[in-house]
C-alpha positions in Angstrom: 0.0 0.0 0.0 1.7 3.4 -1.1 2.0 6.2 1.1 -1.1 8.0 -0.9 -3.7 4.8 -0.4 -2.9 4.3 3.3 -4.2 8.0 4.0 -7.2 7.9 2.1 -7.7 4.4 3.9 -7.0 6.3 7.3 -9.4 9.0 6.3 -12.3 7.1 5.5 -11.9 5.1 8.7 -11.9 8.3 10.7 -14.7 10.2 9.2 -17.2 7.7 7.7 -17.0 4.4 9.4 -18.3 6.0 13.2 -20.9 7.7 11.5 -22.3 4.6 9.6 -21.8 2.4 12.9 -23.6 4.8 14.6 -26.9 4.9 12.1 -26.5 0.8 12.0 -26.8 1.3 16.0 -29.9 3.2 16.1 -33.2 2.0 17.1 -35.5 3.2 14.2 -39.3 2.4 14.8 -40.7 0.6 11.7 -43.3 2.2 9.4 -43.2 6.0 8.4 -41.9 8.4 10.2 -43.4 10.1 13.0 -43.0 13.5 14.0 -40.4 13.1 17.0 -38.7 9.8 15.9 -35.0 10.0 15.8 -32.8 10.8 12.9 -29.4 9.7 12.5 -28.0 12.7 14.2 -30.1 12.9 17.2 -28.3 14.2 20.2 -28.3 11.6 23.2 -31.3 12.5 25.2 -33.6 12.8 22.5 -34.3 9.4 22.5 -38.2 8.2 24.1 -38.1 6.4 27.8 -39.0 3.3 28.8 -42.6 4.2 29.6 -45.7 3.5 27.3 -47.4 6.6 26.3 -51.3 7.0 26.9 -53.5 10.0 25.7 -56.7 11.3 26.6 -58.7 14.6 25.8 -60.4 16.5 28.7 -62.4 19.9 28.8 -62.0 22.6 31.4 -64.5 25.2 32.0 -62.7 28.7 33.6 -65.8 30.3 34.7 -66.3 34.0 35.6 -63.7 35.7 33.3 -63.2 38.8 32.1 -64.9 39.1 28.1 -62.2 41.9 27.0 -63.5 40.9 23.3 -66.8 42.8 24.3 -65.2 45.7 26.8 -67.2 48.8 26.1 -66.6 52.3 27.7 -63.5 50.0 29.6 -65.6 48.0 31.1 -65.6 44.1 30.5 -68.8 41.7 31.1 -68.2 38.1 32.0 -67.6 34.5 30.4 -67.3 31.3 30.4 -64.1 30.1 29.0 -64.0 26.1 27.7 -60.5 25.2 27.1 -59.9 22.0 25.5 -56.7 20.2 26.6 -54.7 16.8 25.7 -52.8 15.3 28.5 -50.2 12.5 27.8 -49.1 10.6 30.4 -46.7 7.1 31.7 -49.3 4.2 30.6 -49.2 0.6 30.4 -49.8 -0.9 26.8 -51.4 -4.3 26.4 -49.2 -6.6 24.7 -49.6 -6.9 21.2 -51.5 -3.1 21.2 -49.9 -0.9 18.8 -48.9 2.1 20.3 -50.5 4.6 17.9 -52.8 7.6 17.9 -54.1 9.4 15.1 -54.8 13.1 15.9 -57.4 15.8 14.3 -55.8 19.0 13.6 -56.5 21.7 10.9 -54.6 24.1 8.4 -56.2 27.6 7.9 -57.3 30.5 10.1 -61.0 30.9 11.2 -60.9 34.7 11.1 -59.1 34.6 7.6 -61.7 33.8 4.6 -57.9 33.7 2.4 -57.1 30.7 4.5 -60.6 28.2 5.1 -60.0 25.3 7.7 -59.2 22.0 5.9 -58.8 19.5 8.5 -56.2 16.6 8.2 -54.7 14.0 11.0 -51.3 12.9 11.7 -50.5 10.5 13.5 -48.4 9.9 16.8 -47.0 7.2 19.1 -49.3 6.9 21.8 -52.6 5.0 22.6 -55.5 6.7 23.2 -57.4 6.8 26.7 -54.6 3.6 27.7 -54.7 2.9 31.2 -51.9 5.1 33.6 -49.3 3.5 34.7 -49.3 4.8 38.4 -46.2 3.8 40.3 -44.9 4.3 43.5 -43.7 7.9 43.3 -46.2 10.5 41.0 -45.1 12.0 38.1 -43.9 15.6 37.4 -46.5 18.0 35.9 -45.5 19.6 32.7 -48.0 22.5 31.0 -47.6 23.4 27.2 -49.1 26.5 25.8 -49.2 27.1 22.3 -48.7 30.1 19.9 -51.2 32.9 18.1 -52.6 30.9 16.1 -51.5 27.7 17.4 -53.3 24.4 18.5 -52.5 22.1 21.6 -51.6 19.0 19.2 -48.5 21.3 17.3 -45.9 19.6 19.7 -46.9 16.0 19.6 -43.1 14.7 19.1 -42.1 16.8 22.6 -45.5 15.7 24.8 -45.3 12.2 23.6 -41.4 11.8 24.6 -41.9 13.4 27.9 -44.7 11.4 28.8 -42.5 8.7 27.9 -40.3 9.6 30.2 -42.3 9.8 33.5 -44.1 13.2 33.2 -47.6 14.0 32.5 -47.9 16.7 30.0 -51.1 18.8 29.6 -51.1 21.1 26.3 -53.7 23.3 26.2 -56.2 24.7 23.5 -56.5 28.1 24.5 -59.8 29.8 23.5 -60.3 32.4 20.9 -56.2 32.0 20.1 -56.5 28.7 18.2 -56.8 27.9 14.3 -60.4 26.7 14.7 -61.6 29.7 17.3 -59.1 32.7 15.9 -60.5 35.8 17.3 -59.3 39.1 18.5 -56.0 39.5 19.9 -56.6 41.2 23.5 -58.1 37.7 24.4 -54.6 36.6 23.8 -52.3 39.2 25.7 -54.9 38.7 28.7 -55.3 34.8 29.2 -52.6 33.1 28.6 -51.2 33.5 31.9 -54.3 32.8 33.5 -55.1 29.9 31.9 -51.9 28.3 32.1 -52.5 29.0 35.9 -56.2 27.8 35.8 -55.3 24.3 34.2 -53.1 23.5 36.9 -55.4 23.9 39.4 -57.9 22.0 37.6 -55.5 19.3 36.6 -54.0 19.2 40.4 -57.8 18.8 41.9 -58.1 15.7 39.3 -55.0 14.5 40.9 -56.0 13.8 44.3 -56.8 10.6 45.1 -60.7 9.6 45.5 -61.5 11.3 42.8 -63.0 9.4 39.7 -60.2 10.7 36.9 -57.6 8.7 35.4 -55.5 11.2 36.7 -56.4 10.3 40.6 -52.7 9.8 42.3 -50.5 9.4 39.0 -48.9 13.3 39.7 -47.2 15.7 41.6 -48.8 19.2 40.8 -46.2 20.3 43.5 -43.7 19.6 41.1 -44.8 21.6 38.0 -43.2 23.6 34.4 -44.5 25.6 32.2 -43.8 25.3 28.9 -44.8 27.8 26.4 -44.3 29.6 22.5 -44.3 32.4 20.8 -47.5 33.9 22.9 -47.7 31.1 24.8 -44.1 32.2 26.3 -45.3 35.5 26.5 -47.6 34.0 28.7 -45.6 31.7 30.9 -42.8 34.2 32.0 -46.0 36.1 33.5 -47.6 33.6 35.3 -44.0 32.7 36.5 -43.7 36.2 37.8 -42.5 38.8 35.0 -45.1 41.3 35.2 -46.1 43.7 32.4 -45.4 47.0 31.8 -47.1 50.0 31.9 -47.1 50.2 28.0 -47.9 47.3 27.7 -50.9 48.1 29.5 -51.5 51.2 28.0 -51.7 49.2 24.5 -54.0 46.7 25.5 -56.4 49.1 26.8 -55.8 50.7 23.3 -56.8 47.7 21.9 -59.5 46.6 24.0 -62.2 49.1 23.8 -60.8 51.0 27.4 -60.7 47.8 29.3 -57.4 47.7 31.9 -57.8 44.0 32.7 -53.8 43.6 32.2 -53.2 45.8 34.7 -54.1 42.7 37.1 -50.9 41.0 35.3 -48.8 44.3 35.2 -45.8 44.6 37.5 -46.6 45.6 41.4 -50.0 44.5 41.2 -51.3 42.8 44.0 -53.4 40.4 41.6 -50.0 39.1 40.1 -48.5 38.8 43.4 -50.8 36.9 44.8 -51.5 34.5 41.4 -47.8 33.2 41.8 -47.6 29.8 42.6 -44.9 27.8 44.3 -45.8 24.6 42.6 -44.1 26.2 39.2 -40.2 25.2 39.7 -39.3 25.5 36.3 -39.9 27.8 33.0 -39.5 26.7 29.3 -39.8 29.7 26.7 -39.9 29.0 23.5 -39.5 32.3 21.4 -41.1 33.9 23.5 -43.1 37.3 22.5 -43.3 40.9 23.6 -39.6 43.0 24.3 -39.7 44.8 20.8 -43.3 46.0 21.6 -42.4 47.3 24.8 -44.4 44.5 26.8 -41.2 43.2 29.0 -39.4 46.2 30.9 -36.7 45.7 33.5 -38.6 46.1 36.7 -40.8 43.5 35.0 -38.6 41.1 33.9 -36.5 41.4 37.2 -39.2 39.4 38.7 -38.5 36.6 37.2 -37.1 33.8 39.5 -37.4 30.7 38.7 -35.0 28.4 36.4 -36.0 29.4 32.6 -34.6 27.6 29.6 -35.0 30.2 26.7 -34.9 28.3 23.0 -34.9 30.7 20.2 -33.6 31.3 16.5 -31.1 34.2 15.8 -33.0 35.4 12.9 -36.5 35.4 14.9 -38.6 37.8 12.6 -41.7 37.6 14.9 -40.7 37.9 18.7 -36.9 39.6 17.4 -34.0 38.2 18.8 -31.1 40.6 19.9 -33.8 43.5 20.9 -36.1 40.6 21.4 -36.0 37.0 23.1 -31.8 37.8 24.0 -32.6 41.1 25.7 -35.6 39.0 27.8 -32.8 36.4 28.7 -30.0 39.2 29.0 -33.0 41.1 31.6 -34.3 38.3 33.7 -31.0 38.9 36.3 -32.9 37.5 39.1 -33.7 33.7 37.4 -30.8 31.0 36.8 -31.4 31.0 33.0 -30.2 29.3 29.7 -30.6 30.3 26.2 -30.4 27.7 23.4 -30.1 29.6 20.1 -31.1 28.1 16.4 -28.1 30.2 14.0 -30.0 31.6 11.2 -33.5 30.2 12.6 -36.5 32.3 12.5 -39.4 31.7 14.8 -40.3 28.1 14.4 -38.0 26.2 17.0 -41.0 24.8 18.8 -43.6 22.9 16.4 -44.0 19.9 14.8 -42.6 19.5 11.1 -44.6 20.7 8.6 -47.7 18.3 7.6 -47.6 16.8 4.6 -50.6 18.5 3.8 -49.4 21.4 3.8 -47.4 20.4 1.0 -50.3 20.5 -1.7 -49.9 23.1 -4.6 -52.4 26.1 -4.0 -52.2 27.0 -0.5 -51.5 29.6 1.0 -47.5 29.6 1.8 -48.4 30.3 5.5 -50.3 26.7 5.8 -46.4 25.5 5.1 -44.6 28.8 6.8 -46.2 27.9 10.7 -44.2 25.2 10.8 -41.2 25.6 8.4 -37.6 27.1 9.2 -35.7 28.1 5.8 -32.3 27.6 7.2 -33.2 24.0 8.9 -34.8 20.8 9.2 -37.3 20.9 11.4 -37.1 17.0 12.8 -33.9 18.1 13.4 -35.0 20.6 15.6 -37.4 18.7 17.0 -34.6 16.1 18.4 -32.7 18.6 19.5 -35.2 20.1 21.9 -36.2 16.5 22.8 -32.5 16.4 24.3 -32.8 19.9 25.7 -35.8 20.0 27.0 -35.5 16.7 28.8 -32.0 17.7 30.5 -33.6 20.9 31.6 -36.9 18.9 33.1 -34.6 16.4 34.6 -32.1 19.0 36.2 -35.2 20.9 37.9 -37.9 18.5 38.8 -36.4 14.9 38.7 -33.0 16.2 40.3 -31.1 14.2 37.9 -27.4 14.9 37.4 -27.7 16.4 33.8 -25.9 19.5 34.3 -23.3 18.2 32.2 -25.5 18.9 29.3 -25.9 22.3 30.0 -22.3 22.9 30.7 -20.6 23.8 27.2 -18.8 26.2 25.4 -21.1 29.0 23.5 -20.6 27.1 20.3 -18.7 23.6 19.1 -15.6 25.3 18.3 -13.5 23.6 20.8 -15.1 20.1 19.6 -19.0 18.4 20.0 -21.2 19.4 22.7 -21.5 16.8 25.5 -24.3 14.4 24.2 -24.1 15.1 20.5 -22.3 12.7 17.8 -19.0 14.3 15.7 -20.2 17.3 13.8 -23.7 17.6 14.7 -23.0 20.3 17.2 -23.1 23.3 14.4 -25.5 25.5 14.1 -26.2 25.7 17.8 -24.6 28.3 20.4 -25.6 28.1 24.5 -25.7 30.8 26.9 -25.5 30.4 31.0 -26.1 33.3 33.3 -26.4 33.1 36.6 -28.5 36.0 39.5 
């Protein structure tokens, strides 16, 4: 062998061979895939737990609440709000039982005659209304809130791998803010905290034993994160404790015919105070909304406490990014936070892929554009905040030793991030700052 073949040889044992051991070593489900199965490249924790997966649909009525769609002369009458919500959770699957769902979701905007509602269904791996599989300890609570528009089924491949992993996860349709019930956009800025609030009380009362719901003893609601994006971030921060500020108070009452129902969520109010709620221990914002419009301030953002994991894209063209989500991380000085940033991402780091249907010649881009990122694949994503996501939950309410996954360098310059295979580290940068 000359001096010429023995490097090429050497090469192509160093670069190639690992990576096609490693795809020959990984654990592919058969069948299509399904949004949150692994690719090739996933990072180490992206991978589902031992647990089977059950799902089950459940409606919760908040009663009482403030109607700001109706406000006149600043004054709001009352409503009824029904919030439909999907909660997976740790299950046992009969033998032989394939552990698939098949959800309903639809394309289109209700308040947008341009985009009609054309439903479609995707499917997912769990099994619907399977029995829980309660153990010894109770899980971990885990609340998703979705975008404007948005719908409580968009982050299938996230729920179903926590659930696999001992949490129950409740995602929530919030009214008047989903693709089916679109309506005006006060509804939005004024809910979303309280309804991420209102579900866990609802979902802890179903918790306690004696009572008839599957959920009766299967979690701790002491033990609780919320998960939110794009408005549904907007929304968690608050009801973790970053009020509002005065403008943005000022604009909602522009927009609301009057009505200063934020000012309950605004900084220094007592209703805000009160609303926090020591069974949150842990904050996930996914791109979240609000600093370039002048919602977030620093007094506001100051009260932010709790451990926050930020996920964002460095080209967000919805919530911003340096004057945006960064400048929310860089203000929250009180809260032990991370920031996981997409290079060249826009807002999408949070959804499932983009449906297949959505692929069809004739509709509108945006059926395609809610869930698409230019610059990446979005099952790539999707792993990656698998891995993320599920160090970050295990750190803060499992008290697992994953800090190691959160310790890196801002970027893979000095080699792979911990958990990741050779070369798959690009594209990503991390930030740690301590109160």
């Amino acid at each position: 062998m000359n001096v010429l073949t023995f490097v090429a040889a050497l090469l192509c044992s160093a670069v190639f061979l690992p990576t096609h051991s490693v795809v020959a070593q990984e654990k592919r489900a058969p069948g299509p895939f399904i949004y949150g199965d692994l690719l090739p490249d996933a990072p180490e924790l992206a991978a589902r737990g031992s647990a089977g997966v059950g799902v089950r649909t459940l409606k919760l009525v908040h009663s009482g609440q403030p109607d700001v769609l109706h406000a006149k002369d600043g004054k709001a009458p009352l409503y009824d709000r029904t919030l439909t919500v999907e909660v997976w959770y740790p299950a046992r699957i009969p033998a032989g039982k394939p552990e698939l769902v098949t959800y309903d979701e639809v394309m289109g905007s209700s308040n947008d005659p341009k985009r009609p509602l054309i439903p479609f269904t995707f499917q997912g791996r769990a099994l619907r209304d399977a029995e829980p599989n309660a153990g010894n300890e109770k899980y971990p609570l885990v609340i998703v809130s979705h975008g404007y528009l948005g719908s409580r089924l968009m982050f299938s491949y996230l729920t179903e791998n926590l659930a696999s992993k001992g949490y129950v996860v409740v995602s929530i349709d919030h009214a008047e803010s989903t693709y089916r019930d679109a309506a005006g956009f006060p509804s939005t800025l004024l809910n979303r905290a309280t309804d991420d609030l209102f579900v866990l009380n609802e979902i802890a009362k179903r918790s306690e034993k004696g009572t008839n719901s599957f959920l009766s003893g299967l979690l701790d609601a002491n033990n609780t994160a919320l998960v939110g994006y794009s408005m549904g971030g907007y929304g968690v921060l608050n009801a973790a404790g970053a009020g509002y500020s005065p403008q943005a108070v000022k604009l909602f009452g522009q927009m609301s015919g009057g009505s200063t129902a934020l000012q309950t969520r605004a900084t220094g109010a007592s209703e805000l105070k009160a609303s926090q709620d020591p069974r949150v221990k842990a904050v996930i914002a996914f791109a979240p909304w609000g600093m370039e419009r002048g919602v977030w301030d620093a007094e506001g953002l100051a009260s932010l406490k709790l451990p926050t994991l930020f996920i964002a894209g460095s080209k967000d063209d919805i919530s911003g990014y340096e004057k945006g989500i960064k400048a929310i991380y860089d203000g929250a000085v009180n809260a032990d936070r991370y920031m996981l940033t997409y290079l060249n991402a826009r807002h999408n780091v949070a959804p499932n892929p983009p449906p297949a249907e959505s692929l069809q010649p004739g509709l509108h881009f945006d059926e395609y554009m809610r869930y698409a990122e230019p610059a990446w694949n979005e099952r790539r994503i999707n792993n990656i905040n698998q891995h993320f996501v599920t160090a970050f939950l295990g750190m803060q309410l499992k008290k697992m030793d994953y800090g190691k996954y959160f310790d890196l360098k801002e970027n893979d310059a000095a080699g792979p991030w911990t958990g990741f295979k050779p070369r798959t580290s690009v594209g990503l940068e991390m930030r740690h700052a301590k109160p």
